[in-house]
N, C-alpha and C positions, 0 to 999 in steps of 0.2 A: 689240902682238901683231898679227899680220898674220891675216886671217882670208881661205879661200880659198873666191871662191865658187861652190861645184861644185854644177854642176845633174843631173836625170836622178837614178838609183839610185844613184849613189853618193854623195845629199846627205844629210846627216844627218836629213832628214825621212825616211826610210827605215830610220833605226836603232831599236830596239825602246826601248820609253818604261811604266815599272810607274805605276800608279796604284793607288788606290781601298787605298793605305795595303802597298800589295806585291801584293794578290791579282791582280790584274789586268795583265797584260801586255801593251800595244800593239806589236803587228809594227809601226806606222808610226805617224808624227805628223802625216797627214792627216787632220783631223776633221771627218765631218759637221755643218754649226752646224745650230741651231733654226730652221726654217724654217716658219711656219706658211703652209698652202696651201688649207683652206677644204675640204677633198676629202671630206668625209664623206660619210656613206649618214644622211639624215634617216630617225628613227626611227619620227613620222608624217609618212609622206608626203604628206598631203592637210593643206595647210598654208594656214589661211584664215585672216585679221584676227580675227575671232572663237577663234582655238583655233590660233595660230602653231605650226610645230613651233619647239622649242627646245630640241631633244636630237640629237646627231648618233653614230652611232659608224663606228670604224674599219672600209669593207669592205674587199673584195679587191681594188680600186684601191691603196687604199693600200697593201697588206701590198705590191701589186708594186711600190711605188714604193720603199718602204723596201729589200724585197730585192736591185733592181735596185742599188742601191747599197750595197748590205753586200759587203766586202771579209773575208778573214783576217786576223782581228786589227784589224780596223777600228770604232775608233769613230765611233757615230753619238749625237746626240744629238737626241731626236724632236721634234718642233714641239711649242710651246707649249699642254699637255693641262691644261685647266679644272679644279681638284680639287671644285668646284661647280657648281651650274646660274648660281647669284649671280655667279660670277668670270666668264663665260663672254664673250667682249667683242665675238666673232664669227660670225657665221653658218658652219655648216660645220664648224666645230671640232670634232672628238671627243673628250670629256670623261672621266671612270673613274670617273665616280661613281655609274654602274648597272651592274649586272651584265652588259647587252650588251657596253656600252663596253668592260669589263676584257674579257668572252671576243674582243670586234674588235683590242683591243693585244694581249693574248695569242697572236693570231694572228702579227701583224707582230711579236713577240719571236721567235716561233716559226723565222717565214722569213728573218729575219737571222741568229742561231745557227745556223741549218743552214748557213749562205754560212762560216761560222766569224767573224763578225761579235760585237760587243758592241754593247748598244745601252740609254743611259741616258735617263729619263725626266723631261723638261721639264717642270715645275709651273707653271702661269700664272695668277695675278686680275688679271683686266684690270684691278679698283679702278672708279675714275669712268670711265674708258677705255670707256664702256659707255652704254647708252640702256635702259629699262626694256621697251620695245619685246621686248627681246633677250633678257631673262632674265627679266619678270616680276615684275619686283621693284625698288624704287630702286638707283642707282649706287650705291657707296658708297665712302668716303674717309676720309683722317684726320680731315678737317675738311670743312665744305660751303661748297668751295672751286669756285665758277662758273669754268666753260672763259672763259680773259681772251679770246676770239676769238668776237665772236658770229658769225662769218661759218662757223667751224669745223665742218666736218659731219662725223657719223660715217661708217664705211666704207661699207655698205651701206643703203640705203632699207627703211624696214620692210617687213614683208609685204602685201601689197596696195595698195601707194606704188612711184613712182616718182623721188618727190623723195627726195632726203637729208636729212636732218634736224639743223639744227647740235647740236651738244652744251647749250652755253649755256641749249636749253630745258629742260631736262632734269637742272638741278642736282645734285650726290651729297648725300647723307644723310651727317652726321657718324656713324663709326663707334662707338659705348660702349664702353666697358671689356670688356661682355661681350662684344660682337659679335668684339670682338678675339680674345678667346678664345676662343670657338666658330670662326671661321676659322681660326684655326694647329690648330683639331682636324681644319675640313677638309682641310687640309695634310697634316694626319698621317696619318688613314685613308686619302687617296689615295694616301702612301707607299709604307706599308705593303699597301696593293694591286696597286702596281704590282712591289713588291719579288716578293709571292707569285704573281704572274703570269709573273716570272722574267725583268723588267727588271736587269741589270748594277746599275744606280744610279739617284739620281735627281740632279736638278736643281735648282735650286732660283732661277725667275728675277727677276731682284732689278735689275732693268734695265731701258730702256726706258719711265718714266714709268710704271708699271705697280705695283700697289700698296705692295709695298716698298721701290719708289722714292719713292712719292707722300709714304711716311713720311719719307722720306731727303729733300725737295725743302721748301726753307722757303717756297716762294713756293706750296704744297699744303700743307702742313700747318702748320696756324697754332694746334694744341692749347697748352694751357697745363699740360697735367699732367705724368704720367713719359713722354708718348708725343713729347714736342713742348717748343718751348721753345729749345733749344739746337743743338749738332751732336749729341752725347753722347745726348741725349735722342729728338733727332731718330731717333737709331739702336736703341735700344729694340726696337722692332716686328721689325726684322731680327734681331737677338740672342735673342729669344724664340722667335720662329719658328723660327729653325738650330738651337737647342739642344733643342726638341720634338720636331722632325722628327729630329735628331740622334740620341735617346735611343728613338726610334720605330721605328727602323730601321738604326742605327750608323752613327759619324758617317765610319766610311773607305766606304761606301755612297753619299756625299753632297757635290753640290757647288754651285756659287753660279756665279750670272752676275751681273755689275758694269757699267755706262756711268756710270761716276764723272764724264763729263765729256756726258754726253749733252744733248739738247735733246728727242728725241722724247714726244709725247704733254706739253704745254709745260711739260716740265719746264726751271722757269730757274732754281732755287733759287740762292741764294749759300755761302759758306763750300762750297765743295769739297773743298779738299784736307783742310781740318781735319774736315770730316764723313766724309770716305770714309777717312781715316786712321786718325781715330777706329774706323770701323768692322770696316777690315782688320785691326789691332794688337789688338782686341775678338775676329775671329771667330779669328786665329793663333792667339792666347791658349787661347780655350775649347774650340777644336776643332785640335788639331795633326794630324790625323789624318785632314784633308778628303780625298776622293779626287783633285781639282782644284779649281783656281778659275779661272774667265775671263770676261776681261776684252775691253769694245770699245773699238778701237783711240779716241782722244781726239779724231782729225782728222776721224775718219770720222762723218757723218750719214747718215741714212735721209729728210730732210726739204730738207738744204741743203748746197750744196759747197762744199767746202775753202775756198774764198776768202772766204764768207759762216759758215762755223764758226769759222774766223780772227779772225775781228772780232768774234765772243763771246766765246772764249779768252783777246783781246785787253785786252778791256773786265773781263772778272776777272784781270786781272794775270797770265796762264797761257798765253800766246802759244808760249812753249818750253816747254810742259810734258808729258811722257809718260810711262809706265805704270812705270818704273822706281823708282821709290820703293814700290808696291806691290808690285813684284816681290820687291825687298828685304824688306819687310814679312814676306811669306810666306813667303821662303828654300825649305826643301825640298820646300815645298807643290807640286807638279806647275800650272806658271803658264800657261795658254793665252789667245791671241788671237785677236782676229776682226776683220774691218775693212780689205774691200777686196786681200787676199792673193789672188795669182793665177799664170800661170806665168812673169811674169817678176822677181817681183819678191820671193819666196817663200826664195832662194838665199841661203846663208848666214845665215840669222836664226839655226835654230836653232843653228847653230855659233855663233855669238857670245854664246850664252849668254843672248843677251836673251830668249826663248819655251823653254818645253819643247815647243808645239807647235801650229798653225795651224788654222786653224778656215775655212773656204770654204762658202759659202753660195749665193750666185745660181750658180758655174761648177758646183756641185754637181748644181743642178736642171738645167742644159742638158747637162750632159757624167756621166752616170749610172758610165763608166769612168775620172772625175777621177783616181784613184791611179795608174789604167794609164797613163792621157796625162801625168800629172807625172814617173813614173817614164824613160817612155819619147821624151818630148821631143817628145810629138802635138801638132798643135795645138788647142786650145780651139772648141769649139762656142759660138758666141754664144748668151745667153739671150733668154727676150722676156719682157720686162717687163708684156704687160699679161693675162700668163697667170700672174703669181705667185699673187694671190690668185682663187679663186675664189667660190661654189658657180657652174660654167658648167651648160649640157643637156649640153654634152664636157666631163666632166671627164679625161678620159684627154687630150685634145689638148695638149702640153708640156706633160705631167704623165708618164706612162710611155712616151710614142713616143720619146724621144730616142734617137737610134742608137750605137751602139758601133762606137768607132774601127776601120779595116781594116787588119790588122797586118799 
Protein backbone atom coordinates (compact mmCIF):
# COMPACT_ATOMS: atom_id res chain seq x y z
CA UNK A 1 0.00 0.00 0.00
CA UNK A 2 1.41 3.15 -0.91
CA UNK A 3 0.87 5.74 1.51
CA UNK A 4 0.93 9.63 0.41
CA UNK A 5 2.49 11.96 2.46
CA UNK A 6 0.43 15.14 2.24
CA UNK A 7 1.27 17.95 4.60
CA UNK A 8 -0.78 21.24 5.41
CA UNK A 9 -4.86 20.89 5.77
CA UNK A 10 -5.17 18.39 3.67
CA UNK A 11 -3.38 15.75 6.10
CA UNK A 12 -5.33 13.50 7.88
CA UNK A 13 -4.30 15.07 11.10
CA UNK A 14 -7.07 17.61 10.09
CA UNK A 15 -9.77 14.86 9.74
CA UNK A 16 -12.23 14.74 12.78
CA UNK A 17 -11.33 11.83 15.31
CA UNK A 18 -14.57 10.64 18.22
CA UNK A 19 -13.37 9.61 21.47
CA UNK A 20 -14.33 9.28 24.97
CA UNK A 21 -16.46 6.18 23.68
CA UNK A 22 -18.63 8.43 20.56
CA UNK A 23 -19.40 11.54 22.90
CA UNK A 24 -16.58 13.49 21.87
CA UNK A 25 -15.65 14.72 18.57
CA UNK A 26 -12.16 16.05 17.64
CA UNK A 27 -12.12 18.54 14.56
CA UNK A 28 -8.28 17.51 14.49
CA UNK A 29 -5.71 15.13 15.76
CA UNK A 30 -3.42 17.79 17.17
CA UNK A 31 -3.19 17.27 20.72
CA UNK A 32 -1.92 19.32 23.47
CA UNK A 33 0.32 16.73 25.54
CA UNK A 34 0.80 17.18 29.48
CA UNK A 35 3.08 19.64 30.16
CA UNK A 36 3.79 20.53 33.59
CA UNK A 37 5.27 24.27 33.78
CA UNK A 38 5.38 25.25 37.67
CA UNK A 39 2.95 28.49 37.03
CA UNK A 40 0.90 28.49 39.85
CA UNK A 41 -0.26 31.37 42.24
CA UNK A 42 1.10 29.99 45.82
CA UNK A 43 -1.59 30.01 48.17
CA UNK A 44 0.58 31.35 51.04
CA UNK A 45 2.62 33.65 49.74
CA UNK A 46 4.95 34.28 52.57
CA UNK A 47 6.76 31.05 52.43
CA UNK A 48 9.45 30.56 55.14
CA UNK A 49 11.36 27.12 56.22
CA UNK A 50 9.49 27.24 59.24
CA UNK A 51 5.72 27.20 57.48
CA UNK A 52 6.73 26.50 53.38
CA UNK A 53 3.94 27.12 51.12
CA UNK A 54 2.83 23.78 49.67
CA UNK A 55 -0.35 24.47 47.93
CA UNK A 56 -0.43 26.17 44.72
CA UNK A 57 -3.60 27.00 42.51
CA UNK A 58 -4.45 27.81 38.98
CA UNK A 59 -4.32 31.82 38.37
CA UNK A 60 -5.09 33.94 35.49
CA UNK A 61 -1.56 33.17 33.99
CA UNK A 62 -2.49 29.99 33.50
CA UNK A 63 -6.11 30.09 32.34
CA UNK A 64 -4.21 32.45 29.54
CA UNK A 65 -1.80 30.03 28.79
CA UNK A 66 -4.30 27.13 28.40
CA UNK A 67 -6.67 29.60 26.32
CA UNK A 68 -4.13 30.88 24.18
CA UNK A 69 -4.04 27.47 22.94
CA UNK A 70 -7.43 26.00 22.82
CA UNK A 71 -8.51 25.53 19.26
CA UNK A 72 -12.22 24.15 18.05
CA UNK A 73 -12.36 20.94 18.78
CA UNK A 74 -9.06 20.75 20.09
CA UNK A 75 -7.82 18.69 22.55
CA UNK A 76 -5.80 19.62 25.22
CA UNK A 77 -4.73 17.61 27.86
CA UNK A 78 -3.53 19.67 31.21
CA UNK A 79 -0.32 19.29 32.99
CA UNK A 80 0.10 16.92 35.53
CA UNK A 81 -2.77 18.07 38.57
CA UNK A 82 -1.69 16.43 42.14
CA UNK A 83 -4.93 14.61 43.31
CA UNK A 84 -3.06 15.15 46.90
CA UNK A 85 -0.83 17.48 48.90
CA UNK A 86 1.25 13.65 49.43
CA UNK A 87 1.61 13.17 45.29
CA UNK A 88 2.55 16.73 44.80
CA UNK A 89 6.38 16.26 43.37
CA UNK A 90 6.76 20.07 42.44
CA UNK A 91 6.90 23.31 43.37
CA UNK A 92 4.29 25.49 41.54
CA UNK A 93 1.94 22.77 40.51
CA UNK A 94 -1.69 23.31 41.04
CA UNK A 95 -3.28 20.50 42.70
CA UNK A 96 -7.71 20.04 43.09
CA UNK A 97 -7.80 19.00 46.18
CA UNK A 98 -8.98 22.37 47.79
CA UNK A 99 -11.61 24.11 46.84
CA UNK A 100 -9.43 27.14 45.55
CA UNK A 101 -7.46 24.84 43.31
CA UNK A 102 -10.94 23.24 41.61
CA UNK A 103 -12.50 27.11 41.39
CA UNK A 104 -8.58 28.17 39.48
CA UNK A 105 -9.29 24.84 36.98
CA UNK A 106 -12.60 25.57 36.70
CA UNK A 107 -11.63 28.82 35.49
CA UNK A 108 -9.13 27.44 32.63
CA UNK A 109 -12.08 24.80 31.75
CA UNK A 110 -14.09 27.73 31.45
CA UNK A 111 -11.68 29.73 29.03
CA UNK A 112 -10.83 26.68 26.77
CA UNK A 113 -14.72 25.86 26.11
CA UNK A 114 -15.46 29.22 25.29
CA UNK A 115 -12.19 28.86 22.27
CA UNK A 116 -14.70 25.68 21.50
CA UNK A 117 -11.79 23.64 22.90
CA UNK A 118 -12.03 20.29 25.10
CA UNK A 119 -9.87 19.90 27.74
CA UNK A 120 -9.00 16.52 29.89
CA UNK A 121 -7.50 16.45 33.16
CA UNK A 122 -3.97 14.83 34.03
CA UNK A 123 -3.87 12.96 37.52
CA UNK A 124 -0.34 12.87 38.80
CA UNK A 125 1.58 11.06 42.24
CA UNK A 126 4.86 11.99 41.75
CA UNK A 127 5.35 8.41 44.33
CA UNK A 128 9.07 8.72 45.67
CA UNK A 129 9.64 11.34 42.63
CA UNK A 130 9.39 13.74 45.79
CA UNK A 131 11.31 15.06 48.91
CA UNK A 132 9.24 15.55 52.20
CA UNK A 133 10.61 19.19 52.08
CA UNK A 134 7.74 19.41 49.26
CA UNK A 135 4.79 17.89 50.75
CA UNK A 136 5.33 17.49 54.43
CA UNK A 137 5.13 14.18 54.69
CA UNK A 138 7.44 10.95 53.64
CA UNK A 139 7.87 10.05 49.79
CA UNK A 140 6.20 7.17 49.35
CA UNK A 141 6.52 3.91 47.16
CA UNK A 142 5.68 0.41 46.47
CA UNK A 143 8.62 -0.56 48.28
CA UNK A 144 11.42 1.76 50.22
CA UNK A 145 13.21 1.66 47.31
CA UNK A 146 16.52 4.29 47.81
CA UNK A 147 17.10 6.71 44.46
CA UNK A 148 20.25 3.95 42.95
CA UNK A 149 22.01 7.70 42.33
CA UNK A 150 23.28 9.28 45.30
CA UNK A 151 24.49 12.12 43.21
CA UNK A 152 20.58 12.58 41.93
CA UNK A 153 18.94 15.80 43.10
CA UNK A 154 15.58 16.80 43.03
CA UNK A 155 14.23 19.66 40.74
CA UNK A 156 14.15 22.42 42.95
CA UNK A 157 16.10 23.54 46.41
CA UNK A 158 13.96 23.56 49.26
CA UNK A 159 12.72 26.82 50.64
CA UNK A 160 15.19 28.76 52.22
CA UNK A 161 18.23 26.53 50.46
CA UNK A 162 19.98 27.21 47.60
CA UNK A 163 21.47 23.86 47.28
CA UNK A 164 19.47 20.81 45.82
CA UNK A 165 19.11 18.06 47.57
CA UNK A 166 19.71 14.55 46.12
CA UNK A 167 16.86 12.13 46.57
CA UNK A 168 19.03 9.30 48.14
CA UNK A 169 18.57 11.33 51.42
CA UNK A 170 15.44 11.15 51.62
CA UNK A 171 14.28 7.36 51.17
CA UNK A 172 10.20 6.70 50.28
CA UNK A 173 8.27 4.83 52.86
CA UNK A 174 6.86 1.46 51.71
CA UNK A 175 3.17 2.03 50.94
CA UNK A 176 0.53 -0.58 53.15
CA UNK A 177 -2.22 -2.17 51.81
CA UNK A 178 -4.09 0.59 53.29
CA UNK A 179 -2.28 3.51 52.09
CA UNK A 180 -2.94 1.94 48.78
CA UNK A 181 -6.43 2.22 49.16
CA UNK A 182 -6.80 5.44 50.56
CA UNK A 183 -4.73 6.95 47.47
CA UNK A 184 -6.93 5.37 44.58
CA UNK A 185 -9.65 7.19 46.85
CA UNK A 186 -7.47 10.32 46.33
CA UNK A 187 -7.69 9.52 42.59
CA UNK A 188 -11.09 9.20 42.68
CA UNK A 189 -12.42 12.41 44.53
CA UNK A 190 -10.20 14.28 42.38
CA UNK A 191 -11.93 12.68 39.48
CA UNK A 192 -14.91 13.13 40.23
CA UNK A 193 -13.91 16.89 40.93
CA UNK A 194 -12.47 17.69 38.05
CA UNK A 195 -15.40 15.89 36.17
CA UNK A 196 -18.06 18.37 38.20
CA UNK A 197 -15.89 21.27 37.43
CA UNK A 198 -16.59 20.49 33.72
CA UNK A 199 -13.26 18.99 32.73
CA UNK A 200 -14.12 16.74 29.11
CA UNK A 201 -12.04 13.65 30.99
CA UNK A 202 -9.58 12.73 32.78
CA UNK A 203 -6.24 11.25 32.58
CA UNK A 204 -4.82 9.09 34.14
CA UNK A 205 -0.71 9.33 34.30
CA UNK A 206 0.78 5.97 34.48
CA UNK A 207 4.23 7.11 33.00
CA UNK A 208 7.20 8.49 33.59
CA UNK A 209 8.60 6.66 36.82
CA UNK A 210 5.91 8.15 38.51
CA UNK A 211 3.81 6.04 41.01
CA UNK A 212 2.00 3.64 38.74
CA UNK A 213 4.89 3.20 37.11
CA UNK A 214 6.96 2.68 40.30
CA UNK A 215 4.36 -0.32 40.64
CA UNK A 216 4.93 -1.37 37.12
CA UNK A 217 9.05 -1.01 37.57
CA UNK A 218 10.75 -4.26 39.14
CA UNK A 219 13.94 -2.53 39.96
CA UNK A 220 10.99 -0.15 42.41
CA UNK A 221 8.96 -2.37 43.60
CA UNK A 222 10.30 -5.34 45.25
CA UNK A 223 6.72 -6.13 47.29
CA UNK A 224 6.02 -9.76 47.80
CA UNK A 225 2.41 -9.63 48.05
CA UNK A 226 -0.66 -9.23 45.27
CA UNK A 227 1.18 -5.74 44.51
CA UNK A 228 4.49 -7.11 43.48
CA UNK A 229 6.23 -10.19 42.70
CA UNK A 230 5.73 -10.76 38.98
CA UNK A 231 4.68 -8.71 35.83
CA UNK A 232 0.95 -9.74 36.39
CA UNK A 233 1.22 -8.61 39.86
CA UNK A 234 3.35 -6.04 39.22
CA UNK A 235 0.34 -4.53 37.53
CA UNK A 236 -2.29 -4.80 40.31
CA UNK A 237 -1.97 -1.06 41.36
CA UNK A 238 -2.83 0.13 37.90
CA UNK A 239 -5.86 -2.34 37.46
CA UNK A 240 -7.28 -1.15 40.68
CA UNK A 241 -6.84 2.25 40.32
CA UNK A 242 -8.56 2.36 36.47
CA UNK A 243 -11.29 0.37 37.53
CA UNK A 244 -12.14 2.88 40.81
CA UNK A 245 -11.54 5.69 38.94
CA UNK A 246 -13.47 4.04 36.01
CA UNK A 247 -16.63 3.25 38.09
CA UNK A 248 -16.06 6.95 39.68
CA UNK A 249 -16.70 8.72 36.81
CA UNK A 250 -17.19 6.28 33.72
CA UNK A 251 -14.87 4.67 32.09
CA UNK A 252 -15.61 6.35 28.25
CA UNK A 253 -14.57 9.70 30.59
CA UNK A 254 -11.12 8.09 31.18
CA UNK A 255 -7.76 7.59 29.74
CA UNK A 256 -4.16 6.43 30.58
CA UNK A 257 -0.72 7.53 29.65
CA UNK A 258 1.94 4.68 29.19
CA UNK A 259 6.16 4.85 28.66
CA UNK A 260 6.24 1.19 28.54
CA UNK A 261 9.68 1.68 27.38
CA UNK A 262 10.75 4.73 29.54
CA UNK A 263 13.89 5.37 31.82
CA UNK A 264 12.74 8.73 33.34
CA UNK A 265 12.74 9.10 37.24
CA UNK A 266 15.24 5.55 37.17
CA UNK A 267 12.93 3.62 36.14
CA UNK A 268 15.00 0.54 34.73
CA UNK A 269 12.79 -2.41 35.59
CA UNK A 270 13.08 -5.51 33.30
CA UNK A 271 10.31 -7.81 31.75
CA UNK A 272 8.78 -4.98 29.54
CA UNK A 273 7.01 -6.33 27.00
CA UNK A 274 5.51 -9.18 29.28
CA UNK A 275 4.51 -6.46 32.09
CA UNK A 276 3.15 -3.72 29.85
CA UNK A 277 1.27 -6.53 27.78
CA UNK A 278 0.13 -8.03 30.54
CA UNK A 279 -1.18 -4.77 31.45
CA UNK A 280 -2.75 -3.47 28.10
CA UNK A 281 -4.58 -7.03 27.30
CA UNK A 282 -5.79 -6.32 31.48
CA UNK A 283 -6.84 -2.62 30.98
CA UNK A 284 -8.69 -3.62 26.86
CA UNK A 285 -10.27 -6.47 28.83
CA UNK A 286 -11.94 -4.36 31.76
CA UNK A 287 -12.29 -1.19 30.27
CA UNK A 288 -13.28 -1.41 26.33
CA UNK A 289 -14.76 1.84 26.57
CA UNK A 290 -11.50 3.93 27.35
CA UNK A 291 -11.83 7.23 25.82
CA UNK A 292 -7.93 7.05 24.59
CA UNK A 293 -4.88 5.80 25.53
CA UNK A 294 -1.37 7.17 24.95
CA UNK A 295 1.48 6.06 24.62
CA UNK A 296 5.51 7.65 24.58
CA UNK A 297 7.11 7.14 21.56
CA UNK A 298 10.05 4.09 22.89
CA UNK A 299 12.99 6.07 21.31
CA UNK A 300 12.12 9.13 22.76
CA UNK A 301 13.75 10.27 26.40
CA UNK A 302 13.43 13.23 28.55
CA UNK A 303 16.98 12.40 30.20
CA UNK A 304 18.94 10.77 27.11
CA UNK A 305 19.25 10.69 23.30
CA UNK A 306 18.60 8.32 20.81
CA UNK A 307 22.01 6.93 20.51
CA UNK A 308 22.25 6.31 24.46
CA UNK A 309 18.29 4.94 24.65
CA UNK A 310 19.50 2.66 22.02
CA UNK A 311 21.87 0.92 24.09
CA UNK A 312 19.21 0.27 26.70
CA UNK A 313 16.59 -1.04 24.20
CA UNK A 314 19.66 -2.89 23.21
CA UNK A 315 20.57 -4.49 26.24
CA UNK A 316 16.71 -5.76 26.87
CA UNK A 317 16.70 -7.58 23.60
CA UNK A 318 14.15 -4.39 22.20
CA UNK A 319 16.62 -2.53 19.85
CA UNK A 320 13.56 -2.82 16.92
CA UNK A 321 10.87 -2.50 19.13
CA UNK A 322 7.78 -0.04 18.78
CA UNK A 323 4.44 0.69 19.92
CA UNK A 324 2.70 -1.60 17.60
CA UNK A 325 1.91 -4.55 19.44
CA UNK A 326 -0.13 -2.30 21.79
CA UNK A 327 -1.70 -0.65 19.15
CA UNK A 328 -2.92 -4.03 18.27
CA UNK A 329 -3.77 -4.90 21.74
CA UNK A 330 -6.33 -2.03 21.87
CA UNK A 331 -7.82 -2.17 18.38
CA UNK A 332 -10.65 0.34 18.46
CA UNK A 333 -9.41 2.08 21.40
CA UNK A 334 -8.59 5.67 19.92
CA UNK A 335 -4.24 5.10 20.18
CA UNK A 336 -2.27 8.48 20.60
CA UNK A 337 1.44 9.29 20.54
CA UNK A 338 3.94 11.53 21.86
CA UNK A 339 7.60 11.66 21.33
CA UNK A 340 9.39 14.25 19.44
CA UNK A 341 6.39 14.76 16.53
CA UNK A 342 7.03 18.15 14.89
CA UNK A 343 6.27 19.81 11.43
CA UNK A 344 8.28 17.58 9.44
CA UNK A 345 8.07 14.69 10.39
CA UNK A 346 4.32 14.48 11.58
CA UNK A 347 3.04 13.55 7.60
CA UNK A 348 1.56 10.58 6.79
CA UNK A 349 1.46 8.76 10.22
CA UNK A 350 -1.96 9.23 10.74
CA UNK A 351 -2.74 7.75 7.34
CA UNK A 352 -0.91 4.69 7.86
CA UNK A 353 -2.79 3.79 10.41
CA UNK A 354 -0.15 3.50 12.90
CA UNK A 355 -1.70 6.76 15.56
CA UNK A 356 -5.30 7.95 15.56
CA UNK A 357 -3.33 10.98 16.60
CA UNK A 358 -0.18 13.04 17.85
CA UNK A 359 0.46 14.56 20.85
CA UNK A 360 3.20 17.91 20.73
CA UNK A 361 4.46 19.25 23.64
CA UNK A 362 7.66 21.55 23.73
CA UNK A 363 6.42 23.28 19.83
CA UNK A 364 3.17 23.61 21.71
CA UNK A 365 4.66 25.85 24.50
CA UNK A 366 6.75 28.10 21.94
CA UNK A 367 4.13 28.33 19.08
CA UNK A 368 0.71 28.93 21.02
CA UNK A 369 -0.95 28.88 17.05
CA UNK A 370 0.62 25.06 16.67
CA UNK A 371 -2.67 23.88 14.48
CA UNK A 372 -2.60 27.22 12.48
CA UNK A 373 1.28 26.71 11.65
CA UNK A 374 0.75 22.78 10.89
CA UNK A 375 -2.28 23.46 8.87
CA UNK A 376 -0.87 26.24 7.03
CA UNK A 377 2.88 25.12 6.41
CA UNK A 378 4.34 28.24 9.04
CA UNK A 379 7.26 27.82 10.18
CA UNK A 380 7.80 26.72 14.01
CA UNK A 381 8.98 29.03 16.60
CA UNK A 382 11.90 27.63 18.56
CA UNK A 383 11.40 26.87 22.29
CA UNK A 384 13.66 27.72 25.16
CA UNK A 385 14.33 25.22 27.32
CA UNK A 386 15.30 26.66 30.45
CA UNK A 387 11.86 28.47 30.77
CA UNK A 388 10.02 25.03 30.78
CA UNK A 389 9.79 24.63 34.16
CA UNK A 390 9.29 27.22 36.59
CA UNK A 391 8.13 28.95 39.85
CA UNK A 392 10.37 32.32 38.03
CA UNK A 393 9.55 36.49 39.62
CA UNK A 394 8.32 36.32 35.40
CA UNK A 395 6.41 33.80 35.20
CA UNK A 396 4.51 35.14 32.01
CA UNK A 397 8.16 35.31 30.16
CA UNK A 398 7.78 32.05 27.53
CA UNK A 399 5.00 31.20 29.18
CA UNK A 400 2.08 33.53 27.49
CA UNK A 401 4.25 36.18 25.33
CA UNK A 402 4.68 33.81 22.46
CA UNK A 403 3.46 35.58 19.24
CA UNK A 404 1.01 34.35 16.67
CA UNK A 405 2.23 33.66 13.22
CA UNK A 406 1.60 36.84 10.58
CA UNK A 407 -0.74 35.40 8.14
Amino acid sequence: MTIHFISGEKSDLFRPLTISNGAITLRHRIVHAPLTRNRGVPLNPTSTPENPNRIWIPGDLVVDYYAQRATEGGLIISEGIPPSLESNGMPGVPGIFTPEQAEGWKKVVDAVHAKGGIIFCQLWHAGRATIPQMTGSPAVCPSASVWDSPTECYSHPPVGSTEPVPYANYPPIEMSVEHIKRTISDYCHAAKTAMEIGFDGVEIHGGNGYLPEQFLSSNVNKRTDSYGGSPEKRCQFVFELMAEVAAAIGEQNLSIRLSPFGLFNQARGEQRLETWTHLCEGLKKAHPALSYVSFIEPRFEQIFGPEEKDKFLESWGLLDVTLDNFRQIFGSTPFFSAGGWDDKNSWGVVESGKYDALLYGRYFISNPDLVDRLKKGLPLTAYDRTRFYGPFEDNAFHYTDYTIAKK
